[in-house]
LUMNU-776940 format. One record per residue (C-alpha): residue in one letter; y, x, z. Coordinates in steps of 0.001 Angstrom, whole numbers, padded with zeros to 6 digits, always signed. Layout:
N
AYXZ/...
***
This chain:
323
X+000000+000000+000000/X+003549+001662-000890/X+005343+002770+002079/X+009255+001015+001824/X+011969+002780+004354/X+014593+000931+005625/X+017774+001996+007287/X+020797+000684+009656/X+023052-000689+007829/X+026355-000342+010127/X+028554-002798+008599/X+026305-005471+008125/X+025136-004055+011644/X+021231-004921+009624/X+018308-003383+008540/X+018456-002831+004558/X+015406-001483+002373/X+015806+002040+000836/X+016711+001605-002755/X+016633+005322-004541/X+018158+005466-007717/X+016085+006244-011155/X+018047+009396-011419/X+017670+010759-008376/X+013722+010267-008918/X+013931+011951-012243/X+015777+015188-010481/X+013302+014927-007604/X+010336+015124-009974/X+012228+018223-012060/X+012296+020139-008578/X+009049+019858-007813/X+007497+020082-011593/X+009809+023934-011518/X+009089+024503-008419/X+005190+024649-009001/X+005737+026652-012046/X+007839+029497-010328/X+005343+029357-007727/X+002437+029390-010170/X+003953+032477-012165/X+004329+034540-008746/X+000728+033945-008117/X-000459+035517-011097/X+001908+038127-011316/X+000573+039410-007549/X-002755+038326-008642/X-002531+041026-011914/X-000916+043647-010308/X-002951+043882-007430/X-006369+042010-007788/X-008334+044152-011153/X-009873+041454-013687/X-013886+042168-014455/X-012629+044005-017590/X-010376+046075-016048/X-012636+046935-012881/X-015321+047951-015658/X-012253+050164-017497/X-011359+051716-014215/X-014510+052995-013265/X-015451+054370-016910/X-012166+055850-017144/X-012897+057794-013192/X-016326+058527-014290/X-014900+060036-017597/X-011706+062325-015594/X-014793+063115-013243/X-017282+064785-016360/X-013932+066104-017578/X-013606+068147-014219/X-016996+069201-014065/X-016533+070166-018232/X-013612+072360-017057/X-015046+073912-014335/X-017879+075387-016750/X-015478+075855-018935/X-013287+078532-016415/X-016839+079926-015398/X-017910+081039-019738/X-014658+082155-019933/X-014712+084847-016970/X-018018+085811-018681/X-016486+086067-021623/X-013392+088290-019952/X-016389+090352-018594/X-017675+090576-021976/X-014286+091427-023544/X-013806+094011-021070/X-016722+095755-021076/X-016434+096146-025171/X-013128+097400-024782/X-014086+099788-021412/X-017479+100301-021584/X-018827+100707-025486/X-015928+101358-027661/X-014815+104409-024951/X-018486+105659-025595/X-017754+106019-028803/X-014073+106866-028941/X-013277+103749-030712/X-009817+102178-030120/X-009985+099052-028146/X-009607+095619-029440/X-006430+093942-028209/X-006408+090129-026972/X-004057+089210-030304/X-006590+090409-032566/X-009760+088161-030666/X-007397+085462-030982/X-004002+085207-032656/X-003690+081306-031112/X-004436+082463-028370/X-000727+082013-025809/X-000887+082145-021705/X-000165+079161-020133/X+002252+079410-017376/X+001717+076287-015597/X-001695+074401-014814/X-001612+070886-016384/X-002959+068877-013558/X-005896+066425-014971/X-004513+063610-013210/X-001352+063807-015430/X-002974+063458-018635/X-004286+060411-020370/X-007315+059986-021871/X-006313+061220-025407/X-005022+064083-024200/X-007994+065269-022231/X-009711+064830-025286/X-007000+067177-026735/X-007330+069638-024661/X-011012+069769-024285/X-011181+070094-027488/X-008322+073030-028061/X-010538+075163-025178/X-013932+074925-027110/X-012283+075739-029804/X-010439+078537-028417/X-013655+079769-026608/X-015468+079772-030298/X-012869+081909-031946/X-013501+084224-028972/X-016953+084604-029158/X-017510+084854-032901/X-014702+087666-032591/X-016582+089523-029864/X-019889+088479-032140/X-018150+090632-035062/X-017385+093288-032151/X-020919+093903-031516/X-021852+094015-034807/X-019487+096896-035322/X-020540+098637-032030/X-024019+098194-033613/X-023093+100152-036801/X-021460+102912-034145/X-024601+103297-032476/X-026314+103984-035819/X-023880+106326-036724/X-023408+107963-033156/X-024584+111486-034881/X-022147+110916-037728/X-019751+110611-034922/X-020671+113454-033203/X-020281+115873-036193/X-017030+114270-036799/X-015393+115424-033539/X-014261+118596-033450/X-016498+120946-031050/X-015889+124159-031837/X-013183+127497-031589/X-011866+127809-035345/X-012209+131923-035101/X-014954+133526-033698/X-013999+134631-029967/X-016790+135422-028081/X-014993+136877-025000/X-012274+133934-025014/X-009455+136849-025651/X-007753+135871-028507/X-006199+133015-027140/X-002224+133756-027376/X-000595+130722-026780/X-001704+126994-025557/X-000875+123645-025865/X+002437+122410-024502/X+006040+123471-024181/X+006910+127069-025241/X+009237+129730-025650/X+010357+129472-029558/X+010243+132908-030742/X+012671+132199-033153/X+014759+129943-032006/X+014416+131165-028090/X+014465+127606-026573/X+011572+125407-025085/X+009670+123549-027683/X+006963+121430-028064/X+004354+124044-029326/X+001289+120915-030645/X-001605+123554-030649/X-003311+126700-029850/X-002543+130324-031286/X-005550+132948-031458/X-004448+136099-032294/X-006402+137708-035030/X-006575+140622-037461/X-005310+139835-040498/X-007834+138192-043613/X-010188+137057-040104/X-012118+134045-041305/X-011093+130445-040105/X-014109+127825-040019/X-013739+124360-040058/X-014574+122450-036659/X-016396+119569-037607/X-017900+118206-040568/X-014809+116307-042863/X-013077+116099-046034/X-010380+118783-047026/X-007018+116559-047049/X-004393+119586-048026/X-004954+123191-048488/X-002092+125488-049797/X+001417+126627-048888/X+003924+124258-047387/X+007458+124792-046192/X+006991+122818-043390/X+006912+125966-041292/X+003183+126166-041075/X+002687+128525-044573/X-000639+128372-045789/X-002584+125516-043994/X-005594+123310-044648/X-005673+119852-042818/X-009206+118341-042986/X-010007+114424-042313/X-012865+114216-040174/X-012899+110399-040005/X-013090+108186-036947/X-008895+108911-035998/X-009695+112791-036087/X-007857+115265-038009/X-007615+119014-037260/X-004437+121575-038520/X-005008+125081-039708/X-002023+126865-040324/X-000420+130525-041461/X-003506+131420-043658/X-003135+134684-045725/X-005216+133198-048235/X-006506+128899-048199/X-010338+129283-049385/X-010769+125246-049294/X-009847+122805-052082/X-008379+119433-051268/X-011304+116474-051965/X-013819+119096-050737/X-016730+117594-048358/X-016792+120487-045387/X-019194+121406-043006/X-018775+122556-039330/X-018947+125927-039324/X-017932+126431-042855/X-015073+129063-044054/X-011843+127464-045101/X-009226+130216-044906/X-008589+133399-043520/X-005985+134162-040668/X-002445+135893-041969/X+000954+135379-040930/X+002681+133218-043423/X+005452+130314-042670/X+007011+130371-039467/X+005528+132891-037756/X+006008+136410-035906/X+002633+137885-036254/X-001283+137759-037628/X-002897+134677-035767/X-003844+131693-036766/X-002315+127996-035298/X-005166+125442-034705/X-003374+121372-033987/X-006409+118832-033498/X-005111+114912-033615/X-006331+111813-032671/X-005332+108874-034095/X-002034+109494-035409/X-001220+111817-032292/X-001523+115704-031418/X-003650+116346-028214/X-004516+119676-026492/X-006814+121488-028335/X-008722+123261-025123/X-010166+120072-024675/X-012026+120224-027953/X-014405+123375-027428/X-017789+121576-025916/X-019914+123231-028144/X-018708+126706-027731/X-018326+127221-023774/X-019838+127386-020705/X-017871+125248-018004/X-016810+129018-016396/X-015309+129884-020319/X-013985+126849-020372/X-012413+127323-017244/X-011320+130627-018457/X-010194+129164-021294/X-007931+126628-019866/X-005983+129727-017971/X-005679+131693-020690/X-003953+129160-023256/X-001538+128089-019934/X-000779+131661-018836/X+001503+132450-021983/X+004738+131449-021950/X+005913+132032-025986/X+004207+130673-029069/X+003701+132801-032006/X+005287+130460-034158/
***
């Protein structure tokens, strides 16, 4: 049964029935009708941001499990690479030093290759850039290996050729001196005897009569031979291969012939005094890649470790070159 209100009526001083007007009922039923809808949109909006849908539970938990194989993907990842640092190392350390071989820098395994100076944490990427970055790694590690791959392969052919190798380093004294007394002047800075100031003096003198025969210090192919005025005179300069070249200078007379395969051992020359130079002897320079290096050092075959010792004190004790 409908309710019906009534109210006091104070100037009829009587009760009077409620009448409420059709517009009034209209905005009434607007309220409410806007009201539910506001309060319907809040619902859902707390309901999506804080309640997960099945879908999105089922997203969530593939997308943990897949940032969770990531990790574990990277941690192997970090664990080949320090073997392959160990690897890298040891080529460069270990096997290229045994066989005087110049190491292999990190550009050349990798050209792409750039440090990163800050740790991406995983949490900040998304899920295409994970990918990304998985996939720059493995691709980065591959480059690596098949580099260090082509490495060994080359450290392979050194091993075969490890007597080549040997006969290519220079091993012996280029005039005979049997009691180590013909050493004038050693590697290092000098007394010009021309000039009278200190210079860099790049080899050894031995002191010889004149037209004493020169051999060649390890097996190689004759690069010059004949008279330069580059201050050295007469002077043969012999590739041995492998970064080794050796300097003979101030011949009297050049017995080798440039092209010419040479043996160690073998006559090239004969000592004199021509060039830039004060007296009979001959100048011996041995370099090494590119760069002069002492000489003394060079001798293995020849001396005992007292000659050697000997040696070393003789080339250091004078104090002026002979050229």
């Amino acid at each position: 049964m409908k309710k019906i209100k009534y109210f006091f009526n104070t100037h009829t001083l009587r009760f009077e029935k409620v009448e409420v007007p059709l517009r009034v009922r209209l905005l009434q039923l607007f309220g409410f009708i806007a009201a539910s809808i506001v309060t319907g949109i809040l619902i859902v909006v707390i309901l999506f941001q804080y309640i997960d849908s099945p879908k999105e539970k089922l997203l969530r938990q593939q997308n943990t499990a897949f940032r969770d194989s990531y990790s574990v993907l990277q941690e192997r990842l970090k664990q080949v690479e320090l073997q392959m640092i160990e690897l890298e190392d040891r080529d460069n350390e270990v096997y290229r030093s045994i066989f005087e071989a110049t190491p292999i820098p990190d550009s050349a395994r990798v050209q792409e290759m750039q440090a990163k100076k800050e740790v991406r944490l995983i949490q900040s990427l998304s899920n295409n850039e994970l990918i990304e970055d998985m996939k720059n790694q493995l691709n980065n590690l591959s480059l690596r290996m098949a580099f260090q791959s082509n490495s060994f392969v080359e450290i392979t052919t050194m091993v075969k050729n490890k007597e080549k190798l040997l006969r290519a380093i220079p091993a012996i004294q280029p005039v005979s001196n049997k009691n180590l007394k013909r050493v004038a002047s050693g590697f290092g800075y000098r007394i010009d005897p021309l000039y009278k100031d200190y210079r860099l003096h790049a080899g050894l003198d031995f002191s010889a009569p004149m037209g004493t025969p020169i051999y060649a210090t390890s097996d190689g192919v004759i690069q010059a031979a004949g008279f330069n005025t580059d201050g050295y005179g007469n002077k043969v300069v012999i590739n041995h291969g492998y970064g080794y070249q050796t300097l003979y200078a101030h011949m009297v007379r050049v017995k080798a012939k440039v092209g010419q395969s040479i043996k160690r051992g073998e006559v090239i020359g004969y000592v004199g005094s021509t060039g830039k130079s004060t007296g009979a002897h001959l100048h011996y320079e041995v370099i090494k890649r590119g760069a002069k290096v002492d000489p003394v050092y060079y001798f293995f075959n020849d001396l005992t470790p007292a000659q050697f010792d000997r040696m070393l004190k003789a080339a250091a004790a004078n104090k002026q070159s002979l050229d």
